[in-house]
C-alpha positions in Angstrom: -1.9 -22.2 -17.6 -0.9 -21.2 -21.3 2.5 -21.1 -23.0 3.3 -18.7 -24.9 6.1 -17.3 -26.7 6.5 -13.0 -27.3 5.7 -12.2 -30.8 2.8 -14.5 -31.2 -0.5 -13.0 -31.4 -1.4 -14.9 -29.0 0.6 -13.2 -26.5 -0.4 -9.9 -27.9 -3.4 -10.2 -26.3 -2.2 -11.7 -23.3 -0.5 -8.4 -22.6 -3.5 -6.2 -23.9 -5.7 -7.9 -21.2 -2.5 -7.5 -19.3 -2.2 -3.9 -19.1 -5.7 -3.2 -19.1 -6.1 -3.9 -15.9 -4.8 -0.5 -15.5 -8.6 0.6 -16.4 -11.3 0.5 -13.6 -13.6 -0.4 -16.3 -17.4 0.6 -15.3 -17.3 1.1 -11.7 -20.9 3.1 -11.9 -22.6 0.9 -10.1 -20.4 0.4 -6.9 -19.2 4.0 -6.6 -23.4 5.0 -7.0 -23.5 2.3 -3.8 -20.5 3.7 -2.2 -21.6 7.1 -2.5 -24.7 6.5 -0.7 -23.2 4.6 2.4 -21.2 7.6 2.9 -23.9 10.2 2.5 -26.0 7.8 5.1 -23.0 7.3 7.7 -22.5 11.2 7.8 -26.3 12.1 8.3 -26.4 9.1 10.7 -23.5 7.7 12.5 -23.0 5.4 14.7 -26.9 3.5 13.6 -25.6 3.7 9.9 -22.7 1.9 10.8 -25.1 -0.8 12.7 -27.0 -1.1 10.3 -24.9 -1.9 7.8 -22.8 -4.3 9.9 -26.1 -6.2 10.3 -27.2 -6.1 6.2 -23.0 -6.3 4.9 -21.6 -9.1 8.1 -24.5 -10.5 9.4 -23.5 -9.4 12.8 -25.5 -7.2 15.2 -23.3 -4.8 17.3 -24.5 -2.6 19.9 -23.3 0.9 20.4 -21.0 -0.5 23.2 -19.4 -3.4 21.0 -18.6 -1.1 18.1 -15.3 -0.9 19.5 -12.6 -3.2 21.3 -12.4 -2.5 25.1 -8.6 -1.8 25.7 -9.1 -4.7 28.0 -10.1 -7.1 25.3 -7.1 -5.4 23.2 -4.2 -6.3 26.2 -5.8 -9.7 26.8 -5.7 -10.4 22.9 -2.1 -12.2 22.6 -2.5 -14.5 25.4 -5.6 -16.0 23.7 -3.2 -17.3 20.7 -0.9 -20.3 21.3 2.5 -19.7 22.2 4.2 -20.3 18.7 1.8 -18.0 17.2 2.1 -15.2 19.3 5.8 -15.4 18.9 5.9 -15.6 15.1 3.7 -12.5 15.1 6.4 -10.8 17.8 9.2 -11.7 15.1 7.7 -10.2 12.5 7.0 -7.1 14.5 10.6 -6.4 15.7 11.9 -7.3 11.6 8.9 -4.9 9.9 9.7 -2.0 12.9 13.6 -2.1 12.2 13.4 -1.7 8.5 11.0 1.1 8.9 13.1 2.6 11.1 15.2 3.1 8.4 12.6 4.9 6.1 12.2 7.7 8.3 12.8 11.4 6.8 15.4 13.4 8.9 14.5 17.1 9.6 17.1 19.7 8.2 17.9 23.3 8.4 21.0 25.7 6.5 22.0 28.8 5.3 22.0 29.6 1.6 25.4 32.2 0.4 23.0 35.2 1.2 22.2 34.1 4.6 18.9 33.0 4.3 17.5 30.0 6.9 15.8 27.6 4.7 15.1 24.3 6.2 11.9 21.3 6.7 10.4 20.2 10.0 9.2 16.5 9.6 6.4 15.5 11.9 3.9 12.8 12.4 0.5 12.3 11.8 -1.2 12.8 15.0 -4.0 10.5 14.1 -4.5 7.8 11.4 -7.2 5.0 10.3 -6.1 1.6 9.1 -8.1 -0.3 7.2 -7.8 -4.6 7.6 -10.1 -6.6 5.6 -11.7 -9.5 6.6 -14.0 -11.9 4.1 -13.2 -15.4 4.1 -9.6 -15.2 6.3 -8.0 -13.4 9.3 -5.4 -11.5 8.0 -2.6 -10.8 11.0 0.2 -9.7 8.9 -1.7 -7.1 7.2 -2.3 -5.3 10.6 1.3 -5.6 11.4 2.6 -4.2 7.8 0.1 -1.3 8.2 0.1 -0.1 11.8 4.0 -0.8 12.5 5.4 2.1 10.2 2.8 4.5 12.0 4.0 3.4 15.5 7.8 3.6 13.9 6.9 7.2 12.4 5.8 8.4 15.9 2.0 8.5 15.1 0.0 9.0 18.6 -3.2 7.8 17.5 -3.6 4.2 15.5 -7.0 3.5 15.0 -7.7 -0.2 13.0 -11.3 -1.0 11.3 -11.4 -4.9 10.2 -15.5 -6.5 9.9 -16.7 -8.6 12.1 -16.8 -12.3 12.1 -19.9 -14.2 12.8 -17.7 -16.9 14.2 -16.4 -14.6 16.8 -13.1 -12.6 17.5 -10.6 -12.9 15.2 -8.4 -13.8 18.0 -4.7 -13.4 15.8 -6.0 -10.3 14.3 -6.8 -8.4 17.9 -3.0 -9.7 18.8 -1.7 -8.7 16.5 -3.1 -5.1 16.5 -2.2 -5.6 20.4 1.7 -6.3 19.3 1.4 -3.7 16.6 0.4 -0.9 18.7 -3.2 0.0 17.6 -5.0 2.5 19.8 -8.3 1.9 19.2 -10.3 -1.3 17.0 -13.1 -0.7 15.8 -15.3 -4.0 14.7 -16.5 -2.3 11.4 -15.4 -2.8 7.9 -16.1 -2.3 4.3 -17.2 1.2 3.2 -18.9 2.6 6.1 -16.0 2.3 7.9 -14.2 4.6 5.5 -16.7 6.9 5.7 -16.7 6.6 10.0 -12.8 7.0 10.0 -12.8 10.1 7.2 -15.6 11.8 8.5 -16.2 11.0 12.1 -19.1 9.2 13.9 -20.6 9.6 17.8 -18.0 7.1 18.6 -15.1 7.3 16.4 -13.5 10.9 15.9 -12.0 11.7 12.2 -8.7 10.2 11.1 -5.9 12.1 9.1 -5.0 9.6 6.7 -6.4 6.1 6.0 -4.4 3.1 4.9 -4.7 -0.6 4.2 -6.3 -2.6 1.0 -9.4 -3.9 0.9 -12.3 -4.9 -1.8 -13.4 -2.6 -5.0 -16.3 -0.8 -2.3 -13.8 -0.3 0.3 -11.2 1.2 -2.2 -14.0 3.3 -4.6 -14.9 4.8 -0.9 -10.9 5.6 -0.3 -10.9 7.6 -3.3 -14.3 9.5 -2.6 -13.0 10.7 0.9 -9.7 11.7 0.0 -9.3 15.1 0.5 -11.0 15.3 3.6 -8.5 13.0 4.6 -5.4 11.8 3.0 -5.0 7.7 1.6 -1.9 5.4 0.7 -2.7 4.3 -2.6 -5.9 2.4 -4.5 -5.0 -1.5 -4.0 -5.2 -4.5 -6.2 -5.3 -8.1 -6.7 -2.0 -9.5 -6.2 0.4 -10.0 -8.7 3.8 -11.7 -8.9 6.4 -12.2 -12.2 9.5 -14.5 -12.3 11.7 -13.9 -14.4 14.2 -17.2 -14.7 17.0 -19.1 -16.4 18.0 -22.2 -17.0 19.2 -22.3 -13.2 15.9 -21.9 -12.0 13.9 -24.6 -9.4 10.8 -25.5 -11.5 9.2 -26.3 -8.6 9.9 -23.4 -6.8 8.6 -21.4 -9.8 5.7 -23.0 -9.9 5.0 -22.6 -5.6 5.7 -19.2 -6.0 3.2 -18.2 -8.6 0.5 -21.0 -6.8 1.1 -18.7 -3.8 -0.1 -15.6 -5.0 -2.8 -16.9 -7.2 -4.6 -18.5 -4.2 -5.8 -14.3 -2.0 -8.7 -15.5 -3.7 -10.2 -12.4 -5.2 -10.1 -14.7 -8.5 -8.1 -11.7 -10.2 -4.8 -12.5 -9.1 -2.2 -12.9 -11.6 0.9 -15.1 -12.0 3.3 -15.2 -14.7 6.6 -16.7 -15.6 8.9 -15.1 -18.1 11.7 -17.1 -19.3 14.2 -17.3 -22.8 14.2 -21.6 -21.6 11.4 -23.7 -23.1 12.0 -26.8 -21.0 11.8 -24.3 -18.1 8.7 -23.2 -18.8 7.5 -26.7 -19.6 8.8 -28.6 -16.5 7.3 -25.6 -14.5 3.5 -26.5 -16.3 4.3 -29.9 -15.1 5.4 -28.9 -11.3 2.0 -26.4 -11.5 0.1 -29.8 -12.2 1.8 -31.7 -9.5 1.5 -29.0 -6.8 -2.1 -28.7 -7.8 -3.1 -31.9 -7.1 -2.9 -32.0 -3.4 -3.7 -27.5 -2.9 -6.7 -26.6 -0.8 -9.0 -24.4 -3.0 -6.7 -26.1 -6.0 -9.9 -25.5 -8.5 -9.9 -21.5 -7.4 -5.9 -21.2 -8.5 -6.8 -23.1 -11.6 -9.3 -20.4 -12.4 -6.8 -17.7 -11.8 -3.9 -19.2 -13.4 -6.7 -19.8 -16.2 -7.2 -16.4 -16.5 -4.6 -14.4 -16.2 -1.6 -16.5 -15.7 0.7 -17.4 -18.3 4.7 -19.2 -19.1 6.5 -17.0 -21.2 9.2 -18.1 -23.2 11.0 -14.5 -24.0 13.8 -14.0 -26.5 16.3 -13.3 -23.7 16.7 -11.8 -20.4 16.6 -8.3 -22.2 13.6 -8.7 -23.2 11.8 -10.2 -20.2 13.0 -7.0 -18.2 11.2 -5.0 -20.6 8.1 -6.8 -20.4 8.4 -6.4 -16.7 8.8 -2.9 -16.6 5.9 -2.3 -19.0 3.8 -4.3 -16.8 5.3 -3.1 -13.7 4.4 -6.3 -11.1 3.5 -5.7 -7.2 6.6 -8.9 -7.1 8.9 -9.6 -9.1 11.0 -12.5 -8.7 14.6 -12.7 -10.3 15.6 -16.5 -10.1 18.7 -15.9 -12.4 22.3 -16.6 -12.0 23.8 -13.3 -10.5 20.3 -12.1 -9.6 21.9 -8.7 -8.5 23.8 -7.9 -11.6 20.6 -7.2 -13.3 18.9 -5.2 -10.5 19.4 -2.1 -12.5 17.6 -3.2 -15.1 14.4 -3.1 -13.1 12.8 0.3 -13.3 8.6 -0.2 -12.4 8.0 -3.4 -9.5 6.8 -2.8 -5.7 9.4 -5.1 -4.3 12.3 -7.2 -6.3 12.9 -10.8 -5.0 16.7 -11.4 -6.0 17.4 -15.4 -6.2 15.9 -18.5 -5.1 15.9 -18.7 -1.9 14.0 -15.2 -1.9 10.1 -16.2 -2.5 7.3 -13.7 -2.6 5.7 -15.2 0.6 9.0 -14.2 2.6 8.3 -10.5 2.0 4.3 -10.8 2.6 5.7 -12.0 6.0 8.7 -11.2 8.1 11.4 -10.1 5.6 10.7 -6.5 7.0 9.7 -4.1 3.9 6.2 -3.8 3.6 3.6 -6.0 1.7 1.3 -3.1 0.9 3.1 -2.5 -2.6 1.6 -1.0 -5.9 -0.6 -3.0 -8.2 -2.0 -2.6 -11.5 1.5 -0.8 -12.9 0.6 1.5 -10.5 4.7 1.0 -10.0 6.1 3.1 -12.5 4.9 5.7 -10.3 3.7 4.6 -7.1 5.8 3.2 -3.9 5.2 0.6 -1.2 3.9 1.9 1.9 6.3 3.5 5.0 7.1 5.1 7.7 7.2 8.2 5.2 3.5 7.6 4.3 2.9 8.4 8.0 5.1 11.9 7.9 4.4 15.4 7.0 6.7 17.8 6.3 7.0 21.8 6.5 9.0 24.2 5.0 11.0 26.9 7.0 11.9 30.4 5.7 13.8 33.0 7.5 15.2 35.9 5.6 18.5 38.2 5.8 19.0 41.8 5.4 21.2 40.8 2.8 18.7 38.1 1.6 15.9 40.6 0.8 18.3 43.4 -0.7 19.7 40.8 -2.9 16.3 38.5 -4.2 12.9 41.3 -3.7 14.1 43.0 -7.3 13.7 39.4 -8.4 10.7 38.5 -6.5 8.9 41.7 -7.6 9.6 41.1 -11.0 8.4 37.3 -11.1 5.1 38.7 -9.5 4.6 41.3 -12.2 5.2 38.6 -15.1 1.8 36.6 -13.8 0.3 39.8 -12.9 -0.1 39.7 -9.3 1.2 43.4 -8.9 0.2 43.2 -4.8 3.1 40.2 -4.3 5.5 42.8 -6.0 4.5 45.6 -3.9 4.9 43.7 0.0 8.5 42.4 -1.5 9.9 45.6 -2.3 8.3 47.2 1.3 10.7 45.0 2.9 13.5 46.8 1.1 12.1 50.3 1.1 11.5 50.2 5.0 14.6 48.9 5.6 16.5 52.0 3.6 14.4 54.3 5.6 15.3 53.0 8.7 19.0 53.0 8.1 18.7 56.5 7.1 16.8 57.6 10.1 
């Protein structure tokens, strides 16, 4: 993992490769792929998505085993041990009661010319989440996506995740049981985005689809939005810490092992510090950690590539590196952690102290893991029980309301040239005069 210090040319170019990870680079060839798959699933349905289960999984599903019997689904959580089924019920309760805070409240009021304006808030009826599969089963993800859906009142909570060839992914159907999932669907990559966006024989058409997965499943979120909505495009994981001279080396150096190792291979990890015996006695801690990692020589590779120690000027200027690089984590292991929350403008989730790790909040902490990558941050949000809420806007007009605004109204319509707008405000006022008259 380099050292480097800001200013260096050197560390130029760290940050140049840094931030151009904000480009999706020439993504021809997969979206030419994805674009097919979906073409095929829409013209052919159900067999498309068999067909590619077969050709993408290696499993062969009938028609039947496409989805989960509700049986299978209620049976799922006493297959797990004990301990595991009540770490995944902890979790649960923690991710639901945050969320419950996230909810949008409706409201309604009069303006001074007594005009109702308000917004109804309402759920999605029906909504597609997306779990990924590859080399692990990924429990927490299906929590952190379908909980904020149950939360935000969502009726319908249908989950995708691919097939194993080793069999059920035993904590994956619990914890979709636990979530709340309505229906589980044993398809992945990006023919189940096109089943869930556009409908199959066996799967009806979602409203909005949610969850990350790999650059096919992600290329075919962003060709079906539209006909359905999507949370966000998602990334490899990233986590920063910024630290002091207060800092646990060894802590420093689990935390950025920790998110090096979703094993994508373009993770990234860095450390931003103004102490350079910090930085060096975390190197030393990364080697020592290292030593005795499973799938140690895949974190090298990442931590290789796009990991780095920074030794900064000062804090100052290790906040604004952060917030030009704008991490999914950020880690504040700093003396008075919260004093300098303020300075944070662009990061999905803030880690303030120590004894507040990364790994807490992919977990059980309660906010949600699914957080903006790629500096997506400076503009993007993690995901909520928001995300699973639309809202509509209620107008109801005075007498007093339309006397006093349609001269307005009528004139704004002229100005772009729409003289038929003008005209249907100003009938309102006219038939009112004549009916008072009469």
């Amino acid at each position: 993992m380099k050292t480097l210090k800001t200013g260096t040319a050197e560390f130029r170019r760290f940050m140049a490769m840094m931030m151009s990870r904000r480009d999706s680079g020439d993504a021809s060839r997969v979206d030419a792929a994805v674009a097919g798959i979906i073409r095929d699933v829409r013209r052919r349905g159900d067999a498309a998505l068999i067909a590619y289960t077969r050709k993408f999984d290696g499993v062969m599903l009938s028609k039947r085993r496409l989805r989960v019997s509700g049986a299978e689904l209620n049976a799922a959580p006493g297959k797990i041990s004990a301990k595991d089924r009540r770490a995944l019920e902890l979790a649960a309760k923690r991710i639901a009661e945050f969320h419950r805070r996230t909810l949008e409240a409706p409201f309604s009021y009069r303006d001074r010319f007594g005009m109702r304006l308000g917004q109804m808030v309402r759920p999605l009826k029906r909504v597609g989440i997306y779990v990924p599969g590859g080399l692990g089963a990924y429990p927490s993800s299906v929590l952190m996506n379908a909980i904020p859906a149950r939360v935000a009142g969502v009726e319908e909570i249908v989950m995708v995740s691919p097939p194993s060839r080793d069999g059920e992914r035993d904590a994956v159907m619990a914890a979709a049981a636990i979530a709340g999932v309505t229906e589980y669907y044993r398809i992945g990559g990006a023919h189940a985005v096109a089943a869930l966006a556009y409908g199959t024989e066996s799967i009806a058409p979602v409203d909005k689809i949610v969850g990350p997965g790999n650059a096919y499943v992600q290329a075919a979120k962003r060709m079906v939005y539209g006909t359905t909505d999507i949370d966000k495009m998602a990334g490899p994981s990233e986590v920063m810490v910024i630290a002091d001279s207060s800092a646990d080396p060894d802590w420093i150096a689990a935390d950025l092992i920790a998110q090096a190792e979703h094993g994508s291979g373009d993770e990234s990890a860095m450390l931003l510090t103004p102490s350079a015996p910090v930085a060096a006695k975390v190197a030393r801690a990364l080697d020592a950690a290292l030593r005795s990692l499973p799938r140690a020589s895949a974190v090298k590779r990442v931590l290789a590539k796009r990991g780095a120690l920074v030794v900064v000027k000062g804090l100052a200027e290790a906040f604004e590196i952060a917030n030009q690089i704008g991490p999914e984590h950020l880690e504040l292991e700093i003396r008075d952690a919260g004093r300098w929350l303020g300075r944070v403008t662009a990061a999905g989730a803030v880690f303030l102290g120590g004894l507040s790790p990364a790994p807490l909040g992919d977990y059980l902490a309660g906010p949600n893991h699914v957080l903006p990558t790629g500096g997506s941050a400076r503009f993007a949000s993690p995901l909520g029980a928001y995300d699973f809420l639309k809202r509509t806007s209620i107008i109801e007009a005075s007498p007093r309301a339309v006397r006093t605004l349609a001269p307005a109204v009528a004139h704004l319509a002229r100005m772009e040239g729409f003289e038929g707008h003008a005209r249907a405000m100003e009938l309102r006022v006219t038939r009112r005069r004549t009916v008072a008259e009469a």
